[in-house]
PyMOL Python script that loads the backbone (N, CA, C, O; Angstrom):
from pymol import cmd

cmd.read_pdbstr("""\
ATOM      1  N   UNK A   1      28.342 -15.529 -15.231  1.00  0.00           N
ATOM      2  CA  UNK A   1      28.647 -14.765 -16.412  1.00  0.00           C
ATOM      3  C   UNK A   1      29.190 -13.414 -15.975  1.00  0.00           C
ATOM      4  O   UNK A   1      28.493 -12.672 -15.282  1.00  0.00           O
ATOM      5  N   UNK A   2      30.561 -13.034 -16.406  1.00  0.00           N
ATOM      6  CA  UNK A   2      31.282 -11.936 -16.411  1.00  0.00           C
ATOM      7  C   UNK A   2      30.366 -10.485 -17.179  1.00  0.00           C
ATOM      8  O   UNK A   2      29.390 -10.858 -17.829  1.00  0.00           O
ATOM      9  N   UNK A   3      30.466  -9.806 -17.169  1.00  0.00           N
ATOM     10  CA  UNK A   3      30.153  -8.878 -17.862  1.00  0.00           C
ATOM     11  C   UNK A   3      31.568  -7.643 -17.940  1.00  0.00           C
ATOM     12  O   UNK A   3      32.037  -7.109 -16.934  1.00  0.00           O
ATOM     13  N   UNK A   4      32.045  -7.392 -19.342  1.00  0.00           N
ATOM     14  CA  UNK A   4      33.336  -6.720 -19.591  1.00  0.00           C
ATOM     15  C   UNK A   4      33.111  -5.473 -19.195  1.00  0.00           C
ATOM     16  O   UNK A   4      32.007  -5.144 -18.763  1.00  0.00           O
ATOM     17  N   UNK A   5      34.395  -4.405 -19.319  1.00  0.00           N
ATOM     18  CA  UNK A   5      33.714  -3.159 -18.612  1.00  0.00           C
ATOM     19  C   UNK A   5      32.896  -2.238 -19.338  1.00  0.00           C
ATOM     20  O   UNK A   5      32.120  -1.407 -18.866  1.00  0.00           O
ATOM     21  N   UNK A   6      33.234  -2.546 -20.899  1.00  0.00           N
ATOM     22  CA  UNK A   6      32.039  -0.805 -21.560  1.00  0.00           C
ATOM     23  C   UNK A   6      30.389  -1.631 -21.928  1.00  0.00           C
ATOM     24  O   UNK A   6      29.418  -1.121 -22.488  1.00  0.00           O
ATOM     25  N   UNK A   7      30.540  -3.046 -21.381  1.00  0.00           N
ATOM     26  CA  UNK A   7      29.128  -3.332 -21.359  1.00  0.00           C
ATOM     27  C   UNK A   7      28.186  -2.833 -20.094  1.00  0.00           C
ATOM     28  O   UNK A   7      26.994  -2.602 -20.294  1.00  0.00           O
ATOM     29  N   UNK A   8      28.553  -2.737 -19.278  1.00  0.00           N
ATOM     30  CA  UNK A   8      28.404  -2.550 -17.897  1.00  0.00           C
ATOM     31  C   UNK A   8      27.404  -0.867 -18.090  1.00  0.00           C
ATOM     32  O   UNK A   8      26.189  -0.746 -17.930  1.00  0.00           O
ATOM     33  N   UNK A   9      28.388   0.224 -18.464  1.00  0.00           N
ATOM     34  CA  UNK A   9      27.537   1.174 -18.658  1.00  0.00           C
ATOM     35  C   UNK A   9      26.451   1.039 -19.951  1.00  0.00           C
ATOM     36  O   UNK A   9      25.572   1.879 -20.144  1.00  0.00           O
ATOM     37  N   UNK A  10      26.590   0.214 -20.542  1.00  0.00           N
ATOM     38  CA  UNK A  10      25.243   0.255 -21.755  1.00  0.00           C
ATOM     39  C   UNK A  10      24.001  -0.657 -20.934  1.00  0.00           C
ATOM     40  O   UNK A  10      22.782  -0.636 -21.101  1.00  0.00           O
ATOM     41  N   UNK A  11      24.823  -1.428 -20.019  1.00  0.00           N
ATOM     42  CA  UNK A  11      23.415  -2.205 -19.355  1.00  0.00           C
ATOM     43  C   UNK A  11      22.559  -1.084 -18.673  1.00  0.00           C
ATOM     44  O   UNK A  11      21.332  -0.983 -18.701  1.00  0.00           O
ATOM     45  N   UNK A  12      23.725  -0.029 -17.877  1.00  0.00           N
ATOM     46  CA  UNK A  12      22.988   0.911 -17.016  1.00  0.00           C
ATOM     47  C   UNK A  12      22.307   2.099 -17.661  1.00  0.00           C
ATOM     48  O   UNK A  12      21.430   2.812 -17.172  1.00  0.00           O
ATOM     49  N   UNK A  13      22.870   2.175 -18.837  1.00  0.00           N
ATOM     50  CA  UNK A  13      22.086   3.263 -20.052  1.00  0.00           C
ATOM     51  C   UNK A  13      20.801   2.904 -20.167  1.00  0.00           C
ATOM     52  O   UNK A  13      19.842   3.667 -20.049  1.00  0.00           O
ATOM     53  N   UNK A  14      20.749   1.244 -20.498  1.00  0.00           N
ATOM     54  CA  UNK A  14      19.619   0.651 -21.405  1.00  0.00           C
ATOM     55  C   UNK A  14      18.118   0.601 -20.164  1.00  0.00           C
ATOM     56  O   UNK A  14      16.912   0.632 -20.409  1.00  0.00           O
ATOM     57  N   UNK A  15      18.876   0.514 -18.805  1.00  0.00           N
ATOM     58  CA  UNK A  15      18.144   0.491 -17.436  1.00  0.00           C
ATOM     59  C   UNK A  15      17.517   1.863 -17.300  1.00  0.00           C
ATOM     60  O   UNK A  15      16.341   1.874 -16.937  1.00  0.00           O
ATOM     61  N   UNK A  16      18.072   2.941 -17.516  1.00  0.00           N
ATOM     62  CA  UNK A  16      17.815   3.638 -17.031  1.00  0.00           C
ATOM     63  C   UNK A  16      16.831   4.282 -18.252  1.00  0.00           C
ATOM     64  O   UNK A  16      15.957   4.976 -17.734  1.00  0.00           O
ATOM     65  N   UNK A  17      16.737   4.247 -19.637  1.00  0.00           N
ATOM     66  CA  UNK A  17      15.785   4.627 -20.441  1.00  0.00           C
ATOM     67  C   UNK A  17      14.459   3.838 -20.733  1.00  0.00           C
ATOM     68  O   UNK A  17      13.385   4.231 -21.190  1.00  0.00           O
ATOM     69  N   UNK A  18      14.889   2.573 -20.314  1.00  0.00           N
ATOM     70  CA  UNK A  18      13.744   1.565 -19.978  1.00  0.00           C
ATOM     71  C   UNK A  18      12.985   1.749 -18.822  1.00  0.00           C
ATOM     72  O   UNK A  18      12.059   0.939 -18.784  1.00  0.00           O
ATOM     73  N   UNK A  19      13.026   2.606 -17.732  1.00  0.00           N
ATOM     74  CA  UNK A  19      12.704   2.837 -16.572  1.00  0.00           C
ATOM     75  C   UNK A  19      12.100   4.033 -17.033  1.00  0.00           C
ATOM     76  O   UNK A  19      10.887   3.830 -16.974  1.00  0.00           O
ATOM     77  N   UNK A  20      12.276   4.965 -17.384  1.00  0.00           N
ATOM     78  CA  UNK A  20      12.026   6.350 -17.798  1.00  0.00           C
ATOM     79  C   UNK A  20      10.472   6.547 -18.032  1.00  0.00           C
ATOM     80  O   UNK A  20       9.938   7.151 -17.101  1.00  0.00           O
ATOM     81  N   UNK A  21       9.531   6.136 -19.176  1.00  0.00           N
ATOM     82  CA  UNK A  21       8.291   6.097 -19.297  1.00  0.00           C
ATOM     83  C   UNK A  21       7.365   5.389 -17.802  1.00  0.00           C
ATOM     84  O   UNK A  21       6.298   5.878 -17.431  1.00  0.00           O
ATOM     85  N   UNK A  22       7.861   4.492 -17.282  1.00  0.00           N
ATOM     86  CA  UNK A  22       7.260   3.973 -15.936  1.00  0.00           C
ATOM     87  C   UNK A  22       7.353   5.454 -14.800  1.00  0.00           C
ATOM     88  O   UNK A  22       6.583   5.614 -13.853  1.00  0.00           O
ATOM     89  N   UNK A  23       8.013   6.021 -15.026  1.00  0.00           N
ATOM     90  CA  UNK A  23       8.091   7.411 -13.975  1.00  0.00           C
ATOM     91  C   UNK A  23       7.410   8.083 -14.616  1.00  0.00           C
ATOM     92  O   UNK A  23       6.402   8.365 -13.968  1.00  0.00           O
ATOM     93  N   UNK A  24       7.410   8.653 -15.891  1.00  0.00           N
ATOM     94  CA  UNK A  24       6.205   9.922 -16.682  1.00  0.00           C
ATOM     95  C   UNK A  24       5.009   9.214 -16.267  1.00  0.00           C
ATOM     96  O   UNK A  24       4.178  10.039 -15.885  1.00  0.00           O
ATOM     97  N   UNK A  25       4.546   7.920 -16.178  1.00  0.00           N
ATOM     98  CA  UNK A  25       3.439   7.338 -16.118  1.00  0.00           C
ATOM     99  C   UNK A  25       2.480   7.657 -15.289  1.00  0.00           C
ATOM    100  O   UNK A  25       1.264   7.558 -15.451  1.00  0.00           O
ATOM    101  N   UNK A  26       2.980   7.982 -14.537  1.00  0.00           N
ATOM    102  CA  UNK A  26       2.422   8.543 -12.631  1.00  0.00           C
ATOM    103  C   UNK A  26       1.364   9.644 -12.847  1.00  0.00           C
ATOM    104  O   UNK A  26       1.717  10.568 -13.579  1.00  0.00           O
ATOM    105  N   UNK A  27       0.002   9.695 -12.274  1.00  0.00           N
ATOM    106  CA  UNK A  27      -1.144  10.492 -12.617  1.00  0.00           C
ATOM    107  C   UNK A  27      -0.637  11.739 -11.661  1.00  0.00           C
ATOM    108  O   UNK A  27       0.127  11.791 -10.697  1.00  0.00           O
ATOM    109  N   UNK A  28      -1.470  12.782 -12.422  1.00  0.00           N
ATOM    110  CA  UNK A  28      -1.764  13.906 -11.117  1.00  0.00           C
ATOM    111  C   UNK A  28      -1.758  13.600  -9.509  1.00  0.00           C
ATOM    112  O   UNK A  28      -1.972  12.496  -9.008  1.00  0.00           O
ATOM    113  N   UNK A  29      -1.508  14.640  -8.906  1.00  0.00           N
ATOM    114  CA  UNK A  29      -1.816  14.224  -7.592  1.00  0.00           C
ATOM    115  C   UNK A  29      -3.142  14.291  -7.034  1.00  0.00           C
ATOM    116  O   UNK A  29      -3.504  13.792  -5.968  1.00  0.00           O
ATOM    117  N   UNK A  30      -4.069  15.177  -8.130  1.00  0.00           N
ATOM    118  CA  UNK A  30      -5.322  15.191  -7.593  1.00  0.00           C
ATOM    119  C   UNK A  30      -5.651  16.436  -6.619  1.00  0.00           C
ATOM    120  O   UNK A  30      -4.960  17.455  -6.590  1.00  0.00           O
ATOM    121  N   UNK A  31      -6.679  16.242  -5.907  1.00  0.00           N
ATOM    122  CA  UNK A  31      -7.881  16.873  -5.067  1.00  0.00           C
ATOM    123  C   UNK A  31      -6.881  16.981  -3.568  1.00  0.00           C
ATOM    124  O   UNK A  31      -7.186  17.697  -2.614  1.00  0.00           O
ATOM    125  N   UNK A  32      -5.784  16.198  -3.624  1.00  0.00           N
ATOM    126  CA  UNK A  32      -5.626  16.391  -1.773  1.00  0.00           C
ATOM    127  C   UNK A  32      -6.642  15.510  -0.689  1.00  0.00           C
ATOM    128  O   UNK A  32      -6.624  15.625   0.537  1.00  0.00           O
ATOM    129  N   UNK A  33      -7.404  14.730  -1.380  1.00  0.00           N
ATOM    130  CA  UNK A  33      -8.079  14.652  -0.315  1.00  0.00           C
ATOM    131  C   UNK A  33      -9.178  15.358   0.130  1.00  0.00           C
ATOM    132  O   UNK A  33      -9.139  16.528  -0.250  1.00  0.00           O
ATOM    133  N   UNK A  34     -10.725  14.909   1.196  1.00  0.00           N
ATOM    134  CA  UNK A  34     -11.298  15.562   0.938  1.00  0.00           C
ATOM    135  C   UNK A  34     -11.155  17.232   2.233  1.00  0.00           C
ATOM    136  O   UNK A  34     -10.379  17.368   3.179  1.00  0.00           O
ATOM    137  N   UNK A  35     -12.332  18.304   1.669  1.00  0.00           N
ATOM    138  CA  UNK A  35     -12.263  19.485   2.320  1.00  0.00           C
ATOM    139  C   UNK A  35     -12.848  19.531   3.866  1.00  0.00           C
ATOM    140  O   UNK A  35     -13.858  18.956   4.271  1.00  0.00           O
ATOM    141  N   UNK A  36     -12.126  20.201   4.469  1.00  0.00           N
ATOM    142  CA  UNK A  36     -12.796  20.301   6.218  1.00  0.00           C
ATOM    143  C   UNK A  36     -14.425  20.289   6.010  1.00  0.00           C
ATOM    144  O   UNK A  36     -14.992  20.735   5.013  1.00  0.00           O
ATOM    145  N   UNK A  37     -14.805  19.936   6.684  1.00  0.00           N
ATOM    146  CA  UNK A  37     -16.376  20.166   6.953  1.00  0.00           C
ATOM    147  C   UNK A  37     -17.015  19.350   5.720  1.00  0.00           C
ATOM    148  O   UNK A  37     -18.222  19.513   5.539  1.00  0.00           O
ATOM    149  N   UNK A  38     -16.410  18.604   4.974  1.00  0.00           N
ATOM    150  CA  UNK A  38     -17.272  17.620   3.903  1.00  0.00           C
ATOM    151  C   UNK A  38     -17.239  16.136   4.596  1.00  0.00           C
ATOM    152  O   UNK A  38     -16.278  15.656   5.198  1.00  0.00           O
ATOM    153  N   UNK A  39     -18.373  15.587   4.395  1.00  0.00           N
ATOM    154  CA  UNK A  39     -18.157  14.269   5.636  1.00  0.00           C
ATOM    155  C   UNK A  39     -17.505  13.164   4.678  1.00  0.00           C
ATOM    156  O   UNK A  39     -17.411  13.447   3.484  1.00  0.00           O
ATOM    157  N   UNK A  40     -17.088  12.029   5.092  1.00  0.00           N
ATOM    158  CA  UNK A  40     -16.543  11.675   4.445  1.00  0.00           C
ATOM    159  C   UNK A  40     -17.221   9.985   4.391  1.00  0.00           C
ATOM    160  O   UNK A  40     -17.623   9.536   5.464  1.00  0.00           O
ATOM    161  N   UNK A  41     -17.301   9.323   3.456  1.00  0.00           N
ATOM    162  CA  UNK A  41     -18.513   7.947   3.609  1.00  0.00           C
ATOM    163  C   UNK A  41     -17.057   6.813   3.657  1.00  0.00           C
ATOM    164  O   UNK A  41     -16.355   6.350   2.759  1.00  0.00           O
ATOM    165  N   UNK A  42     -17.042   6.682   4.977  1.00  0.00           N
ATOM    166  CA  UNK A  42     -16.144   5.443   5.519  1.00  0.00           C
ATOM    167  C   UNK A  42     -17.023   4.565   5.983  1.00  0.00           C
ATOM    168  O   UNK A  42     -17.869   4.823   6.839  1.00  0.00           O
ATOM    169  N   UNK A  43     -16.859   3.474   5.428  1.00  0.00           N
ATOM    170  CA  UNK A  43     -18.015   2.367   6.264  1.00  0.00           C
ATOM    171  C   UNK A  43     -17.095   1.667   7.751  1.00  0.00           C
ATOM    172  O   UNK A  43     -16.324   0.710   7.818  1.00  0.00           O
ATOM    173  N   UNK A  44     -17.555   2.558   8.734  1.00  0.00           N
ATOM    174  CA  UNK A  44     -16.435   1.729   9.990  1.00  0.00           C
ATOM    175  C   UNK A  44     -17.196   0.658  10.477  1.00  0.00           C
ATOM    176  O   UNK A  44     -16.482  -0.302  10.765  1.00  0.00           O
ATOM    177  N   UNK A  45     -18.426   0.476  10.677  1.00  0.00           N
ATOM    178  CA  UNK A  45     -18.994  -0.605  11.383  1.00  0.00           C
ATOM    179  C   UNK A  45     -18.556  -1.910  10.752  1.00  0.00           C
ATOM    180  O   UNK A  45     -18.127  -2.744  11.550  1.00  0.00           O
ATOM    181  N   UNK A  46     -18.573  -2.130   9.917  1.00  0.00           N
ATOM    182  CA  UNK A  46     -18.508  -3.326   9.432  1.00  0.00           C
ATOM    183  C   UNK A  46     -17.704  -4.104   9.621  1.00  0.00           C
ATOM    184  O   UNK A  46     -17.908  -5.214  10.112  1.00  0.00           O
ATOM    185  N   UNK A  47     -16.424  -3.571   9.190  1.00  0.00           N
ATOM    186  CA  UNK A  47     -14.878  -4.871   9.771  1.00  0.00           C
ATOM    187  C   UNK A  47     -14.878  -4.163  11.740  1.00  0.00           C
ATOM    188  O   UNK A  47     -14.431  -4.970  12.555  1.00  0.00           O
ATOM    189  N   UNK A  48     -15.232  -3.144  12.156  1.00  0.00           N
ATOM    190  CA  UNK A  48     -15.083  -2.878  13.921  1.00  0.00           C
ATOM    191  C   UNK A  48     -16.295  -3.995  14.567  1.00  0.00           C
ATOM    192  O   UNK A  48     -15.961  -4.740  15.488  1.00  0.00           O
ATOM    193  N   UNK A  49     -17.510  -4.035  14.087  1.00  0.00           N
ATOM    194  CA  UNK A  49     -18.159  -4.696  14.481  1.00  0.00           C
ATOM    195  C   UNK A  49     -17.938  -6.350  14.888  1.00  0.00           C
ATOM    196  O   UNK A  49     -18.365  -6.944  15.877  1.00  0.00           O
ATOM    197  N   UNK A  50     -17.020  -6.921  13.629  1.00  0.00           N
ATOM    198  CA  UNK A  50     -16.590  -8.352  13.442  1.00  0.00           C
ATOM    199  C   UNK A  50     -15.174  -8.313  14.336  1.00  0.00           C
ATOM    200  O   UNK A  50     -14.764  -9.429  14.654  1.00  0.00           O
ATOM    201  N   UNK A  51     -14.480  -7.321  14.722  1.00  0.00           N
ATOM    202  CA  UNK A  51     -13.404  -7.558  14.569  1.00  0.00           C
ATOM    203  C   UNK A  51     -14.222  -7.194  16.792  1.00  0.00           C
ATOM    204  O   UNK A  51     -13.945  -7.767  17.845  1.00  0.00           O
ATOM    205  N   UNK A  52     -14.730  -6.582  16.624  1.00  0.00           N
ATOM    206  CA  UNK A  52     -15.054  -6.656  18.732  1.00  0.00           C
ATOM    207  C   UNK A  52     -16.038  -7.875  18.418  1.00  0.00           C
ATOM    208  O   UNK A  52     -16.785  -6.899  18.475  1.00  0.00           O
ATOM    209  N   UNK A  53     -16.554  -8.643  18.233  1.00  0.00           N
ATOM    210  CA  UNK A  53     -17.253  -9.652  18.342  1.00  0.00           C
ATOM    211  C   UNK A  53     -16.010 -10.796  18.408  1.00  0.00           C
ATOM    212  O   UNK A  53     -15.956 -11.541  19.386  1.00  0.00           O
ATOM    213  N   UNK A  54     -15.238 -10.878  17.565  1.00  0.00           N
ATOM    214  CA  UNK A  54     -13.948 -11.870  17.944  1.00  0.00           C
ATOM    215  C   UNK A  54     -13.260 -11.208  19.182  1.00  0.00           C
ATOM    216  O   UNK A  54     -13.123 -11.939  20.163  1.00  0.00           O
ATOM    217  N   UNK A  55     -12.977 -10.403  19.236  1.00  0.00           N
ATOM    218  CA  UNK A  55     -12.205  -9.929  20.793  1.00  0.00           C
ATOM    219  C   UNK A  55     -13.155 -10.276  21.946  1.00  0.00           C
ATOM    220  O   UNK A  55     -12.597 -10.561  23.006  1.00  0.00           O
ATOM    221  N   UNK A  56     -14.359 -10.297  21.922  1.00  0.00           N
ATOM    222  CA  UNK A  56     -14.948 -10.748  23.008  1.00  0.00           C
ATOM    223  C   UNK A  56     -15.082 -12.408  22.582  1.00  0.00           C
ATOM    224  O   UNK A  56     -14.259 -12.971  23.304  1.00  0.00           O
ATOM    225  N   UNK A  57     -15.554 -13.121  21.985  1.00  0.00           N
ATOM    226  CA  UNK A  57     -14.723 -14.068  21.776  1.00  0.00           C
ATOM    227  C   UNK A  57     -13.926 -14.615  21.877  1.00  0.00           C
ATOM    228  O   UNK A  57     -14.165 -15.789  22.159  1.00  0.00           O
ATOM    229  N   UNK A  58     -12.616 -14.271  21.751  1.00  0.00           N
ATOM    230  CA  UNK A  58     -11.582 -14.874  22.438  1.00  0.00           C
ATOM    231  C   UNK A  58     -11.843 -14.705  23.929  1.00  0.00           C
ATOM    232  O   UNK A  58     -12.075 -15.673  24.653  1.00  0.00           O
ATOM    233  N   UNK A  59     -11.788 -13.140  24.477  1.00  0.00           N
ATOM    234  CA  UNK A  59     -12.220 -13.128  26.032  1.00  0.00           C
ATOM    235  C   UNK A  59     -12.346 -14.407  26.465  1.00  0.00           C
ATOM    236  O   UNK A  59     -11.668 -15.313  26.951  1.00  0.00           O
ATOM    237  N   UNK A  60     -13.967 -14.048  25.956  1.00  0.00           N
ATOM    238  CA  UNK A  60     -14.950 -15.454  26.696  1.00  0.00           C
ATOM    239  C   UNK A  60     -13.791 -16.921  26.951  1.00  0.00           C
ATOM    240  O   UNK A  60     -13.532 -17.478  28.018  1.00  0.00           O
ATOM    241  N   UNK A  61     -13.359 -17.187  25.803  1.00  0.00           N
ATOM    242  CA  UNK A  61     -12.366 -18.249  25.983  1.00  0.00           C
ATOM    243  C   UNK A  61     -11.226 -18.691  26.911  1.00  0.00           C
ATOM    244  O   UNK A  61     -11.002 -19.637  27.666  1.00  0.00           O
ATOM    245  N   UNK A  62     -10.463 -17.306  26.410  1.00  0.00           N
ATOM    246  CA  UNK A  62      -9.674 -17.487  27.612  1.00  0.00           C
ATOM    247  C   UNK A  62      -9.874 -17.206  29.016  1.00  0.00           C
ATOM    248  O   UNK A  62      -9.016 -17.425  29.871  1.00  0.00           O
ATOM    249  N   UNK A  63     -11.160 -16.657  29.273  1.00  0.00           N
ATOM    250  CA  UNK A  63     -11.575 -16.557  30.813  1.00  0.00           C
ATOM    251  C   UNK A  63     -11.974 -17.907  31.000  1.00  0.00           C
ATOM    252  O   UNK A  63     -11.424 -18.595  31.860  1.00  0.00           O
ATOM    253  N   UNK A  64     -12.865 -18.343  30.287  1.00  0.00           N
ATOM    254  CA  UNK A  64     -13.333 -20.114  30.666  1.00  0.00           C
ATOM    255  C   UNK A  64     -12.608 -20.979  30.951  1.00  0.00           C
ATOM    256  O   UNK A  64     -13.042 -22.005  31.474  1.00  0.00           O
ATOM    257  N   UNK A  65     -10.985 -20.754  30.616  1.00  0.00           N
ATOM    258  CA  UNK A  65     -10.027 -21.905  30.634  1.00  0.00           C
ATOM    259  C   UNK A  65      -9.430 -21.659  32.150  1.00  0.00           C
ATOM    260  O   UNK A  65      -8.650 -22.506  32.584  1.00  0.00           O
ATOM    261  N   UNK A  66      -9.839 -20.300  33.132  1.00  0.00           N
ATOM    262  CA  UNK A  66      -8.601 -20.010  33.648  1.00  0.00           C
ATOM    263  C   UNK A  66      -9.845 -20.920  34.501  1.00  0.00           C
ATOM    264  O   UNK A  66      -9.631 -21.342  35.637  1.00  0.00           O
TER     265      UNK A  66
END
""", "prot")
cmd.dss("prot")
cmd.show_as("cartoon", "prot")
cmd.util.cbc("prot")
cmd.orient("prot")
């Protein structure tokens, strides 16, 4: 399907005001993130723990084969 030429800019009119509320939509930026010296509650053990238990794991494996 062709599209003639003064349709062409009403498609890009109709694009571009249809797009418009999706950009106002966007929240504050907030806090930044938190402040120096506030600790911060990351749970690291949990996926580091599983994730060196498979690395030694594999190890083990591929040392057994050699």
């Amino acid at each position: 399907m062709r599209f003639t030429l003064p349709l062409r800019p009403a498609l890009l009119a109709a694009a571009l005001l249809l797009s418009a509320p999706a950009a106002l939509a966007q929240g504050n930026p907030g806090s930044g993130g938190p402040q120096p010296g506030q600790p911060t509650a990351v749970p690291i053990d949990g996926g580091a723990s599983l994730l060196l238990a498979g690395g030694a794991a594999y190890a083990l494996a591929r040392l057994r084969r050699r």
